[in-house]
N, C-alpha and C positions, 0 to 999 in steps of 0.2 A: 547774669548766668555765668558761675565758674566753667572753668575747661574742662573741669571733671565733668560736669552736668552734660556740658557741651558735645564731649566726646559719646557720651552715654546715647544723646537724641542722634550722633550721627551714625554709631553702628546701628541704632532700633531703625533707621531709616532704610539704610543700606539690606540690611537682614529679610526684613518684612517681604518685598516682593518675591526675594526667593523663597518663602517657605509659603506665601498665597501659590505658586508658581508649582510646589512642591503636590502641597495640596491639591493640587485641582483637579478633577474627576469629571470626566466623561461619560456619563449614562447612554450605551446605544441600544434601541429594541434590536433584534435580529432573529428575522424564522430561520427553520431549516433546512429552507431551499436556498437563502440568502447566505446562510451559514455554509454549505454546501461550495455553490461559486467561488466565495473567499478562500477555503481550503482548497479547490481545485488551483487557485491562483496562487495560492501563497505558499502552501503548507509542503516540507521541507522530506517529508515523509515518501511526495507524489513524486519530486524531482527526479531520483534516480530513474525511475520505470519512466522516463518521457525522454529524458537520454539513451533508454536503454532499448526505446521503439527505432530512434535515429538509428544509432547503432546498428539495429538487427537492418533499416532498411539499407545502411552503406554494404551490407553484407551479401544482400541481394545484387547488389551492384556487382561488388567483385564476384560473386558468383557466374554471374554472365557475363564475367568476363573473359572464360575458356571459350565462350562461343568465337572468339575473334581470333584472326590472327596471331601467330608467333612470329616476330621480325628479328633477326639476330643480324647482326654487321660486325665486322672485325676486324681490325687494320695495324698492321705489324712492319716495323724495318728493323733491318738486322745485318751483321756484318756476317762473313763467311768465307770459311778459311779455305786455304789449300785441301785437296785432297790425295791419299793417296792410293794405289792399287799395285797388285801384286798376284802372284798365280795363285790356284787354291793350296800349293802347299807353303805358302809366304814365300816363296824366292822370288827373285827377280823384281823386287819393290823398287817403287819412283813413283815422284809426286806428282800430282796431276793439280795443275794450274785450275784456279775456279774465277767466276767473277762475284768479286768481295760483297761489295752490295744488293741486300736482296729487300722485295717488299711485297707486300700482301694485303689484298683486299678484296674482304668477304662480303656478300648481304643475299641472305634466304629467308623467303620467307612459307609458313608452312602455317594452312589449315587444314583442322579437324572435319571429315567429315562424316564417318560414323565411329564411333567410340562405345558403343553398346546401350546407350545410354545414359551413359557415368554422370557426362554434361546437365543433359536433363533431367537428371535427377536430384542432383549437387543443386541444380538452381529451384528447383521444389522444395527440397527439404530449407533451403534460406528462407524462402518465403515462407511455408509453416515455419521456421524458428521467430520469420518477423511477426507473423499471427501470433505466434505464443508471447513476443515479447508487450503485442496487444495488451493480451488478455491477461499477463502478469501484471500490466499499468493498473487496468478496472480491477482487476482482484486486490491491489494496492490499496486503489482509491478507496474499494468497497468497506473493507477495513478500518484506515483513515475514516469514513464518513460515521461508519457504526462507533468505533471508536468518540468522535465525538457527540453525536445522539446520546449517547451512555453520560456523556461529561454533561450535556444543557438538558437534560431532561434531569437527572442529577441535582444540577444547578436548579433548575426549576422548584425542585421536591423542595430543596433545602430554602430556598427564599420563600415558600409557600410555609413553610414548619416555621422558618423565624417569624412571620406575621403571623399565624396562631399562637406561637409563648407569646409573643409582644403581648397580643390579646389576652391570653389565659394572666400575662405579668399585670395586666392592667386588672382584671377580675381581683387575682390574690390577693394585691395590695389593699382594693375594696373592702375586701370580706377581713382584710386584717387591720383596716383601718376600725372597721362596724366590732370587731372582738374587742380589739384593746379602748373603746369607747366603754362597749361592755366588762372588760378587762379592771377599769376604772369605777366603774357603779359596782363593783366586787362581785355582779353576776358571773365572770366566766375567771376558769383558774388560769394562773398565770404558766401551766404547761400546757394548756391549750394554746394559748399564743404562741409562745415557743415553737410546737408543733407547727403553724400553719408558718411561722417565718422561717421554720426547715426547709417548706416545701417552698415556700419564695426563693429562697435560696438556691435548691436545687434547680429550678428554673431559671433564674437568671446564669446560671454554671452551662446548663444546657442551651440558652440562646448564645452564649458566648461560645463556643463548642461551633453551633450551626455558624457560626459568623466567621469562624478559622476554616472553616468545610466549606462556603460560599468563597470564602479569597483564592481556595485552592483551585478549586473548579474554574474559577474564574479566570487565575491565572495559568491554568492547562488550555484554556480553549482560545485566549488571545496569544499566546506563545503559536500555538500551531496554525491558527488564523492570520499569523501577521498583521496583529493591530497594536496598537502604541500600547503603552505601560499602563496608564492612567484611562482606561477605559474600563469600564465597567458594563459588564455584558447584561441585558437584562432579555429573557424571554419573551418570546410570544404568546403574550397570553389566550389568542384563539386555536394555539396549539393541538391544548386539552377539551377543548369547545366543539373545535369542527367534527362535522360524521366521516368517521374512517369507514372504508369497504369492508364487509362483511365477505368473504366466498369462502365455497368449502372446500376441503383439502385435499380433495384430486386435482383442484384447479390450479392450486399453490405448488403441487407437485408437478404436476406439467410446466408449469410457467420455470420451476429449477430446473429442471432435465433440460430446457431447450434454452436458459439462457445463463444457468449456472458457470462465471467464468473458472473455479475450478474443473469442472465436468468439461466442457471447454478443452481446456487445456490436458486434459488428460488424454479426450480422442485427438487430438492433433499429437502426441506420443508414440500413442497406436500408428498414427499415419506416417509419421517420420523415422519408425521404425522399420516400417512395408518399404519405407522409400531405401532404406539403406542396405536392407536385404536384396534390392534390385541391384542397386550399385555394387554390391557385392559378386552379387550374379555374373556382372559385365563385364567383370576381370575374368572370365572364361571366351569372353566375344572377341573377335579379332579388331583392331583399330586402322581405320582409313584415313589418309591423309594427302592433300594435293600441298607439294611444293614447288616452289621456284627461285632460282638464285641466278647470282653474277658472280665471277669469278675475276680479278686482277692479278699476276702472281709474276714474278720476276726476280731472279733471271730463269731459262727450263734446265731446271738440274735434271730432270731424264731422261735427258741427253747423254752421249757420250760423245765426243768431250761435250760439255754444258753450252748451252745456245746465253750470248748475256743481251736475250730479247725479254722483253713484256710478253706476256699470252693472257687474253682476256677469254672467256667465255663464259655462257650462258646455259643453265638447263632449268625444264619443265619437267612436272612429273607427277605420277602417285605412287603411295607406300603402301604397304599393308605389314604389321604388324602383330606377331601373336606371342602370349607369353604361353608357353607350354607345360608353365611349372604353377600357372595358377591351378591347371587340371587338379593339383594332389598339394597346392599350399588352403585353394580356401573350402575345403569342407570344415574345419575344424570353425572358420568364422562365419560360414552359412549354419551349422548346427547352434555356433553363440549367437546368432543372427533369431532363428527360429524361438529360442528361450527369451530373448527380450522383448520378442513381440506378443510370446504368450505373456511375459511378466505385466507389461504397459496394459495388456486386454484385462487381466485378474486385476491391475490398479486399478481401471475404468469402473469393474464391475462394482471391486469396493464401494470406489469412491460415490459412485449412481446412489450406492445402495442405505450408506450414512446420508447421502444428502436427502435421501425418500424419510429416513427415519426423524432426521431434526428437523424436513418442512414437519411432519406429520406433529410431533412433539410440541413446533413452534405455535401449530394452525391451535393445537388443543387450550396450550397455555392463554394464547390469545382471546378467544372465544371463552377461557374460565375466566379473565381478566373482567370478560361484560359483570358475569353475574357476582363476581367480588364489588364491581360497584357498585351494584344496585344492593349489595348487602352492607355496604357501608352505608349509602344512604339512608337505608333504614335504620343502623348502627347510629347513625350523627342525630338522624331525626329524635329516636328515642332518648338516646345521651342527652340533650337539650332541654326534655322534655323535664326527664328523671332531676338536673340539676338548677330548673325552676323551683320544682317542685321542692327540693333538699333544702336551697336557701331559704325559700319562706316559709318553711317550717322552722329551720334555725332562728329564723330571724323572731317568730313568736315563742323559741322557745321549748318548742316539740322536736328537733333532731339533736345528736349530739355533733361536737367537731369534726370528731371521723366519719362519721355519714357524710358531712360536707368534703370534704378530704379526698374520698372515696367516688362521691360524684363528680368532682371537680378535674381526678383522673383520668377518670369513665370518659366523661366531656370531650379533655385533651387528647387524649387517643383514638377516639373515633371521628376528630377530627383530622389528627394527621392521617390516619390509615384509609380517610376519604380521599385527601389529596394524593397522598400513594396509589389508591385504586386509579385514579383519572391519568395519572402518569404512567401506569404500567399498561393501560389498555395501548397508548403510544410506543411505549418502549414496544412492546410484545410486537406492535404492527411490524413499527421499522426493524426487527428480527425478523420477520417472514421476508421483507423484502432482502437485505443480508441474506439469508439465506438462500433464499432463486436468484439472489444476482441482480435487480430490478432497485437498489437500493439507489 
């Protein structure tokens, strides 16, 4: 073995495990409850809204934290100069000796004890903002989860369509094998062949199509799932199997009204608006307050001439507090107060009122989705029936090409628009739950 040779076997050596490596393919089944968990875990979409519950609850936190205490302390030294004095029409001026070094120390401390409410209201409204920051996570998720349903039920249609062409690819090539046999005995013209290897053609154009639409899907729903590269997602195929619940659509409408997380989120709007209008109010209430302090201060300048002692003391006490200028500052923010709260109540009703109209929309679609199937099964049964019948006629002689052509269409399309009906009775479901929030 020359070196040339030599060198050749030792990069095919080297090479090879990287691209088996390359290659390699993971098939996992995965339902959509399974699908579900992994997106709650993984998915990049959910993160902000589970920071953003934290968040609302540190907010909670500092809100109660007016309830406590205010402690202030403050400690000062300072030099200090001579002074001087003189009668009130300045004559007779001379300086007046001081003691230079002075020093200072402060600590009060001061609770709230009626403020009109302001407190308890400020710390209401945190908590409806940490509910809403709740109900914005699941409104997230709810999305996220519909978002991907749409992607693997998708994915399902299209892996179901590529094994029908497979099928119909395996059929055409038959029937174009059995022409160009005939083709050959000079029984059938040579644009009838032609013709049937158009339509092989255009099928094999369309399985290659479905095969770029299956990589796509597939790599949206492992990107968002957080599963490796080389995985390939495959369906549950008792997805389209199992009996889904049948109920009628008052039922589906009650179930959005009471757990719809936009609807949700919009009465808590309404609430936090009431609450703000109080706190508004409370800037007309007087504020009560217990403090108490120590006092260190040296030398006593209000003295004459100045004492260069220390003076400590001590006081308890209460305040009361009014602003007399909120009387005529907050109507103008109580009347924008009253407008926000009607605005949030007119959003509620909207919003009640779209979501009664697309359960109602969803319940219908759903329930048409039955008897679309049961009309495609009748559709697949017949098509089968029709393109038995079409070959062996051809086959003796009695049909022409386009009859088979024509049946052979009829066939494929009622067989994919079966699998579509069995898919969309699914889809439609998980749109009703999307839609009440149950999803």
């Amino acid at each position: 073995m020359n070196k040339f040779t030599l060198l050749i076997v030792v990069l095919c050596a080297s090479l090879c495990p990287m691209g088996t490596y390359a290659q390699e393919v993971v098939r996992r089944v995965i339902s959509i409850e399974e699908m579900f968990t992994l997106a709650d875990r993984n998915s990049k979409s959910i993160r902000p809204g589970i920071t953003g519950v934290s968040e609302a609850a540190e907010a909670v936190k500092v809100a109660k934290n007016a309830r406590l205490p205010e402690i202030d302390a403050s400690l000062s030294f300072s030099y200090i100069g001579d002074g001087w004095m003189s009668d009130r029409n300045f004559s007779h001026g001379m300086n007046a000796p001081m003691p230079h070094y002075g020093n200072n120390f402060a600590i009060e401390a001061t609770q709230i004890v009626y403020s009109g409410g302001a407190v308890s209201k400020g710390i209401a409204v945190a908590k409806l903002q940490e509910e809403s920051a709740r109900l914005n996570l699941e409104s997230n998720r709810d999305k996220v989860r519909f978002m991907l349903v749409g992607y693997y039920l998708d994915l399902f249609k299209q892996q179901n369509m590529y094994r029908v062409y497979e099928k119909n690819i395996e059929q055409t090539k038959q029937v174009l094998r059995d022409i160009q046999a005939k083709g050959e005995q000079g029984i059938v013209l040579k644009n009838d062949i032609t013709r049937y290897e158009l339509l092989l053609s255009n099928l094999e154009l369309t399985r290659t199509q479905i095969q770029n639409t299956i990589a796509i899907l597939n790599n949206n729903l492992i990107t968002t799932l957080g599963l490796s590269v080389g995985v390939v997602i495959e369906p549950d195929t008792t997805t389209i199997t199992r009996s889904l619940p049948v109920e009628d659509g008052d039922s589906w409408t009650n179930k959005a009204i009471a757990t719809s997380p936009l609807l949700k989120q919009m009465s808590l709007a309404v609430e936090m608006s009431r609450h703000q209008d109080k706190i508004i109010k409370s800037e007309r209430l007087p504020k009560v307050a217990l403090f108490a302090g120590n006092r260190f201060d040296g030398p006593i300048l209000i003295e004459v001439p100045p004492i260069n002692k220390n003076f400590n003391y001590w006081y308890v006490g209460v305040g009361l507090k009014y602003n007399f200028s909120a009387l005529y500052k907050t109507n103008k923010s109580l009347n924008r107060s009253k407008f926000t709260i009607r605005r949030n109540e007119e959003q509620y009703a909207d919003a009640r009122e779209q979501t009664e109209l697309s359960v109602n929309s969803g319940h219908i679609r759903y329930m048409e989705s039955y008897v679309q199937l049961n009309t495609q099964q009748k559709s697949v049964e017949l098509a089968g029936q029709n393109y038995t019948v079409i070959r062996n006629r051809y086959k003796n002689d009695m049909a022409l090409i386009t009859d088979m052509l024509d049946a052979s269409n009829s066939k494929l399309a009622a067989e994919v628009e079966l699998v579509n009906a069995q898919i969309n009775i699914v889809f439609n479901y998980y749109n009703l739950l999307y839609l009440s929030g149950t999803i």
